[in-house]
N, C-alpha and C positions, 0 to 999 in steps of 0.2 A: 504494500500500500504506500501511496505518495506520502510523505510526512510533510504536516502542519504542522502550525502552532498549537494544534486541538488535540496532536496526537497524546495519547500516554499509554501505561502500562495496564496491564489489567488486574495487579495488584496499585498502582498507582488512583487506576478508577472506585477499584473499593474501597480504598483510602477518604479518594473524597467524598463519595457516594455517604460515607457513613458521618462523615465530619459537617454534611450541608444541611443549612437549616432552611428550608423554602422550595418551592415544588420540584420536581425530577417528574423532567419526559423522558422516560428510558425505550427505547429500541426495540423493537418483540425480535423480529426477523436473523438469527445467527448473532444476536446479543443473549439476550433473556432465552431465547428458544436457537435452541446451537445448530438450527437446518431452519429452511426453507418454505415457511408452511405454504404457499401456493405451490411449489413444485410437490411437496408432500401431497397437499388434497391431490393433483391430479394423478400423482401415483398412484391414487386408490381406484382409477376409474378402470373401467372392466367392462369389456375385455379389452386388455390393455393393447390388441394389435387395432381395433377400431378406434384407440383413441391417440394412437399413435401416428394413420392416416387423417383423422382430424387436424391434428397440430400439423401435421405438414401441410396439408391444402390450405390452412390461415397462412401457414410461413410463406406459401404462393400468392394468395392472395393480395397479401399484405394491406387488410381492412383496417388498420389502426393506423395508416396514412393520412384516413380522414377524420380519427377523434384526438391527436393530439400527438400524432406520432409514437416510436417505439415505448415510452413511456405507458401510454394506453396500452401494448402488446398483451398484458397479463390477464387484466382486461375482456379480451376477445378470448383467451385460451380459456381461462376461468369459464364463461357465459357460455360457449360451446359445449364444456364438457357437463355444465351443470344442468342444459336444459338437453343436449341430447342422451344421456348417462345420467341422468334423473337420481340412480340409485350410488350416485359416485358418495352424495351426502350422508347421506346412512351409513357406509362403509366407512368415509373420515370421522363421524360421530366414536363409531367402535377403535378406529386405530388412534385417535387423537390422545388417548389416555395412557398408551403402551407408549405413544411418540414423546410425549411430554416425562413419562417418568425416567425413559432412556435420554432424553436431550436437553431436557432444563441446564441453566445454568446456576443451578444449586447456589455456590458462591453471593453470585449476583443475587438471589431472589433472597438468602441468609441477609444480605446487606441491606436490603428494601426492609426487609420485616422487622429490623428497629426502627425504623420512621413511621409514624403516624400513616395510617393507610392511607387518611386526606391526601396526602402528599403526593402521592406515588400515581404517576398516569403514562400510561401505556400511550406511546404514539405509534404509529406502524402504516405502512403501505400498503401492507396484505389487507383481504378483505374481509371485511365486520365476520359476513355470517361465516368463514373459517377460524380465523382470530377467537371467536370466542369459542367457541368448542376448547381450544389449545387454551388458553389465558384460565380456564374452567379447569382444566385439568391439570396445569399447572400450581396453581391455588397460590396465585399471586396477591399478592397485599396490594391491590389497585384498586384506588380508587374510581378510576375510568377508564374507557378504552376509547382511543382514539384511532378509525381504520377506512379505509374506502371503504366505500358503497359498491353494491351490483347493479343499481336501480341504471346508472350510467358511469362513463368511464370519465367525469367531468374530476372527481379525488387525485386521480392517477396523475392528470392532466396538472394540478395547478401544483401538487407536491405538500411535504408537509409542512410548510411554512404555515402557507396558505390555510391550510387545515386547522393548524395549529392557531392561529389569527382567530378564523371566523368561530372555533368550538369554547377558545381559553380567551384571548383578547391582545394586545401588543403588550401590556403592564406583567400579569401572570408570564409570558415568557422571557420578559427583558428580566424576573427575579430568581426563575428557575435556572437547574442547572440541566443539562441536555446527555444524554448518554446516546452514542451512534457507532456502527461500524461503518456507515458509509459515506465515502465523497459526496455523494449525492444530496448527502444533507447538512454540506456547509452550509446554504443559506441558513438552515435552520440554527445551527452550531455559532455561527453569526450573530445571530441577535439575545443569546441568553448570555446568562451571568454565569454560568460554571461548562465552558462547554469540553466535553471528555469522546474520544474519537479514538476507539480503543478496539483493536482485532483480539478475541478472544481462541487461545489455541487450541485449542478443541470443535472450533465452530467449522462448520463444511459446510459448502453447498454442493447439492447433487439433487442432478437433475430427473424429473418424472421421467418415469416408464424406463430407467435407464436398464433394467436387467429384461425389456420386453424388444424384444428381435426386429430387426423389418428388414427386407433387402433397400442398400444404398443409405441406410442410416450413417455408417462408417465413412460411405464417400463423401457424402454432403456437408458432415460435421464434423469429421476429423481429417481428410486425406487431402481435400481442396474445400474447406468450409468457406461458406460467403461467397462461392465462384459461379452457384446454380451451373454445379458442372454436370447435372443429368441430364437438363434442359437443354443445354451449350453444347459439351461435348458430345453427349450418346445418341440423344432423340434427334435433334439437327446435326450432328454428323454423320454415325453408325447407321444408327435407325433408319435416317432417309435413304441412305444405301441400302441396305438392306428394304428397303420398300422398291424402289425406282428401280433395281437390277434385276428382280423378281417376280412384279405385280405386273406383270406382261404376257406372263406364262402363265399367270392364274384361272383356273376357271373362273371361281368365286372369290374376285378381288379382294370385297369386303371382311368375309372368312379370314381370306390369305393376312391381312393386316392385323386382324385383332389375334392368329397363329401367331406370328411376325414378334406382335408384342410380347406375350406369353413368354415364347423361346428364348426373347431377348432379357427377359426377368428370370429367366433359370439360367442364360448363361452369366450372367452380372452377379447372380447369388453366390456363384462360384469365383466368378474375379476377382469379385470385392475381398474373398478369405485369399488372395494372392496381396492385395494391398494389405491388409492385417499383418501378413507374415512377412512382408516386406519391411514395415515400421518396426516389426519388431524387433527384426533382425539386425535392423541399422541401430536403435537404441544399445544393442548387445553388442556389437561385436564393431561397428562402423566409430571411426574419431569424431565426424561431421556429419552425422544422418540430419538428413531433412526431416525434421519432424515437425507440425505444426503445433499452439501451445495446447490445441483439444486431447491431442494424444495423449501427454502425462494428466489431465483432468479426468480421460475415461469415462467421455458423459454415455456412451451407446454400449450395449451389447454386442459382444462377441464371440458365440459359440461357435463351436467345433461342427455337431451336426445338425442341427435345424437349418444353416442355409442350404444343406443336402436335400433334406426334407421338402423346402421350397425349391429347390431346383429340379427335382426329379415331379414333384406336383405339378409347376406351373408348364415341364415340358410335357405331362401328360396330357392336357388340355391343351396344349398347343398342336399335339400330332392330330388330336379328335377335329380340331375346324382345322386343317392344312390339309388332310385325308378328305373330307367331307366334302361327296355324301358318301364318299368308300368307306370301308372300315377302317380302323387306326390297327396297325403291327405293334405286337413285341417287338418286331428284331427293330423296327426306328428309333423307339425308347431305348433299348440296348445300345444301337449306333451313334446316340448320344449322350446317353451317361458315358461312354466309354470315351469320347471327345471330352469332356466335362474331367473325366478324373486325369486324362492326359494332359489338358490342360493346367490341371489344379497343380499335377506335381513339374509342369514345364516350371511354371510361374515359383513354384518352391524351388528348384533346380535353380533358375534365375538369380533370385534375392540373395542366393549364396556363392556367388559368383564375383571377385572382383569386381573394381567398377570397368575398366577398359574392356575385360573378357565381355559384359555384359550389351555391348555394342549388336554381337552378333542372335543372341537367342532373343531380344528386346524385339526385332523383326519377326520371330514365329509369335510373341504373343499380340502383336498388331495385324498379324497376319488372320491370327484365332477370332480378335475382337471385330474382325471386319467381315469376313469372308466365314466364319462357323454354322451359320443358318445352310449353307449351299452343301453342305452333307443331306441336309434332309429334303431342299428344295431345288428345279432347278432354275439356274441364271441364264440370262440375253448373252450372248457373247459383249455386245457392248456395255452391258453391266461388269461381266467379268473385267472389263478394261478399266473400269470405275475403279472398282473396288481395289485391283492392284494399282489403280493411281494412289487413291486413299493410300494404301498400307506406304507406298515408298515416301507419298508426303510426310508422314508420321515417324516416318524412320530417320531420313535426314536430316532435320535437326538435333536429335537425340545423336546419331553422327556426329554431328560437328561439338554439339556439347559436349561430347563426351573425347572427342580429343580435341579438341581446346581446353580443357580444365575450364573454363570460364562459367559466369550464367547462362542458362538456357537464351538460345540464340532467336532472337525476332526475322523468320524466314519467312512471314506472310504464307503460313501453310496453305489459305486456298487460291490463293495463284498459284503457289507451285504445285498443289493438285492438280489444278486444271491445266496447268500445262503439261504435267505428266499423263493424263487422261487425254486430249488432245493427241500427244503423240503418241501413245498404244493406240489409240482408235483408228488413226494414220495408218497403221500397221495390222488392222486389219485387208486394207483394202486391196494387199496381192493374193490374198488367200481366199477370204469370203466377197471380194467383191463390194461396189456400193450400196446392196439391198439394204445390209442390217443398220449401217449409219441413216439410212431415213424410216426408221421404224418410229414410234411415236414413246417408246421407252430412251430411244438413244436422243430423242429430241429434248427429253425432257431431263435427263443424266445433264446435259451440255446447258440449259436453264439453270437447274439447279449449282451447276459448279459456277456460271456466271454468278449468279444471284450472292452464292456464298462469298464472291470474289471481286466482286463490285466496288467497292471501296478500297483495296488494294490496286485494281485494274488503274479508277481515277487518282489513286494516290502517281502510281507508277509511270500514267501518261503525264501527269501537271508536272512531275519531277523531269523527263526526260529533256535531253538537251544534244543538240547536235552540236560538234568541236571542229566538221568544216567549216564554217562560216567564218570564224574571226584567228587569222593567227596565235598560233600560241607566245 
């Protein structure tokens, strides 16, 4: 934590805590209550993998853009999980008393309970109807609770000054003394008479549903968090290959697409345990692993077999609409779990690899992530030229990064896809002739690589400059 002027110790804060004569707003949140009570309540929602695609469709959405910005964020998670998970309340009713006798901070609540109970007010950020459950089972010496509202996210929005203002008055906290773990509430910390700004070492925060599974949890929040690299990288890059090189040959397009999806969610269930054992391997045994800071946090789950379980499920129902109206085979399911466990152990074999060595098998698992669906389906020949454009753009910088020692290189990957696409397409034309370049799949290959490539294209042209025209 940044140090202030407000910082002290947390025997330093008991000190005062016990020496002050005139009110104490003390902290609930990882002060007085050593977790999280809003990441707590929504732990309790169940079943935790539906409330796990809740919270990411709000993280897509991002609806707290229009109540007050991220500050509102808690807000929206709360109100979704309360009105669609009705029984999430019930369940924090019964765990709030097990959470409280395991996470008080004993000390601090010893320190309250010689001061006149008048004295003692809870201010907090978390909201009323979870707060008191916890503050109830705590068997705090408060005389009030001060907490957002659910009725609207207007608490979150103004912070606790403000809070603190309209419930006590400006005089009540210019005499009190303020107890906080967080920067967030220097204003508050600000305007009182004893202000104490104190990280409790016992206190953690950990985040809901963190022991509850989902594929792409690990990539989104630990491997490139904040990148919306599912969106970015797999569904606008992979993905659309994997549609455009394929949806040609489909009988039943529609099928072919939501098969498409499917597959592509049991091969990632499987990649993403290649990124796992990637991070971890760099932390062990690597000087300089790139780790981002979510990885020593460990806010996601990371088993062994359930993303098996999802991979082998979601490929089930991917062969049933890719076959349809045929019947679905064992031996496809086989043909793909068996791609799946080749892979898993390619990507294991990889991570323990030098970094220079790692240059050449980094090409088979670009090779895996682009072109793996074409085991069970099949591709346009000028698809197939896509897709190996894909995998070499993918490759050559990772090239150059990797012997140059340097940071990864700004290669404008889709121009130089499209121009590696371009020239295999070229090269089909002594063999197959020019039928397949005007099919309405290679029309649409050569859009889509423009499209991706459009602003590299006018970057490229506005820079270009001819060197006959003026002597050197």
């Amino acid at each position: 934590m940044r140090l202030t002027a407000h910082t002290r110790s947390p025997k330093a804060a008991l000190s005062a805590i016990r020496d002050f004569d005139g009110p104490l707003l003390i902290d609930l949140d990882e002060t007085l209550y050593l977790r999280n009570s809003t990441e707590d309540f929504i732990d309790c929602a169940c079943p935790g993998i539906v409330a796990i695609v809740l919270l990411r469709v709000l993280d897509l959405l991002q609806p707290w853009r229009w109540t007050g910005g991220v500050a509102t964020r808690d807000y929206w998670r709360v109100r979704t999980i309360a009105l669609l998970l009705p029984w999430t309340r019930w369940r924090w009713l019964r765990r709030a008393r097990h959470l409280a006798a395991e996470h008080g901070n004993r000390p601090l609540i010893d320190a309250l309970s010689a001061h006149d109970r008048s004295a003692v007010i809870i201010i907090t950020n978390g909201f009323a109807p979870i707060v008191g459950a916890l503050v109830s089972a705590l068997e705090l010496p408060a005389h009030r609770v001060i907490a957002a509202g659910l009725s609207s996210a207007r608490d979150r929005r103004i912070g606790k000054l403000r809070m603190a203002q309209e419930k006590l008055g400006d005089r009540t906290i210019a005499d009190s003394l303020v107890l906080s773990d967080s920067l967030d509430d220097l204003p508050l910390l600000d305007a009182c008479r004893r202000p104490l700004l104190t990280i409790w070492p016992d206190a953690c925060f950990r985040a809901a549903l963190a022991r509850t599974y989902l594929p792409g949890q690990y990539l989104s929040q630990v491997k490139r968090p904040g990148e919306r690299y599912i969106i970015r990288g797999i569904l606008k890059e992979d993905f659309a290959f994997w549609v455009l090189a394929s949806v040609g040959l489909a009988a039943m397009p529609v099928l072919h697409v939501l098969g498409l999806g499917l597959l592509l969610l049991s091969f990632w269930a499987i990649y993403e345990l290649g990124y796992v054992d990637n991070d971890r391997i760099g932390a062990r045994y690597e000087s300089d692993p790139k780790l981002s800071a979510a990885f020593h946090a460990a806010p996601v789950a990371t088993p062994a077999v359930r993303p098996w379980i999802w991979a082998i499920g979601s490929a089930a129902l991917a062969i049933i609409l890719l076959r349809w109206p045929e019947p679905p085979h064992m031996a496809d399911l086989a043909v793909w779990a068996g791609l799946l466990v080749l892979l898993h152990q390619w990507f294991r074999f990889y991570n323990r690899l030098d970094k220079q060595t790692r240059i050449w098998p980094f090409a088979g698992l670009q090779l895996a992530r682009t072109a793996a669906f074409a085991i069970l389906v099949p591709i346009t020949a000028v698809g197939a030229m896509a897709l190996g454009a894909h995998v070499l753009a993918r490759w050559a910088p990772y090239l150059v990064y990797r012997v140059t020692g340097r940071d990864w290189p700004d290669t404008r990957l889709p121009l130089v896809r499209l121009m590696f696409f371009v020239i295999l397409t070229l090269l089909l034309l002594p063999s197959l002739g020019v039928m397949p370049l005007l099919e309405w799949t290679a029309v649409a290959l050569l859009g889509w690589n423009l499209l991706r490539a459009r602003k590299d294209l006018l970057s490229m042209v506005s820079a270009a400059r001819r060197i006959d025209r003026r002597p050197a």
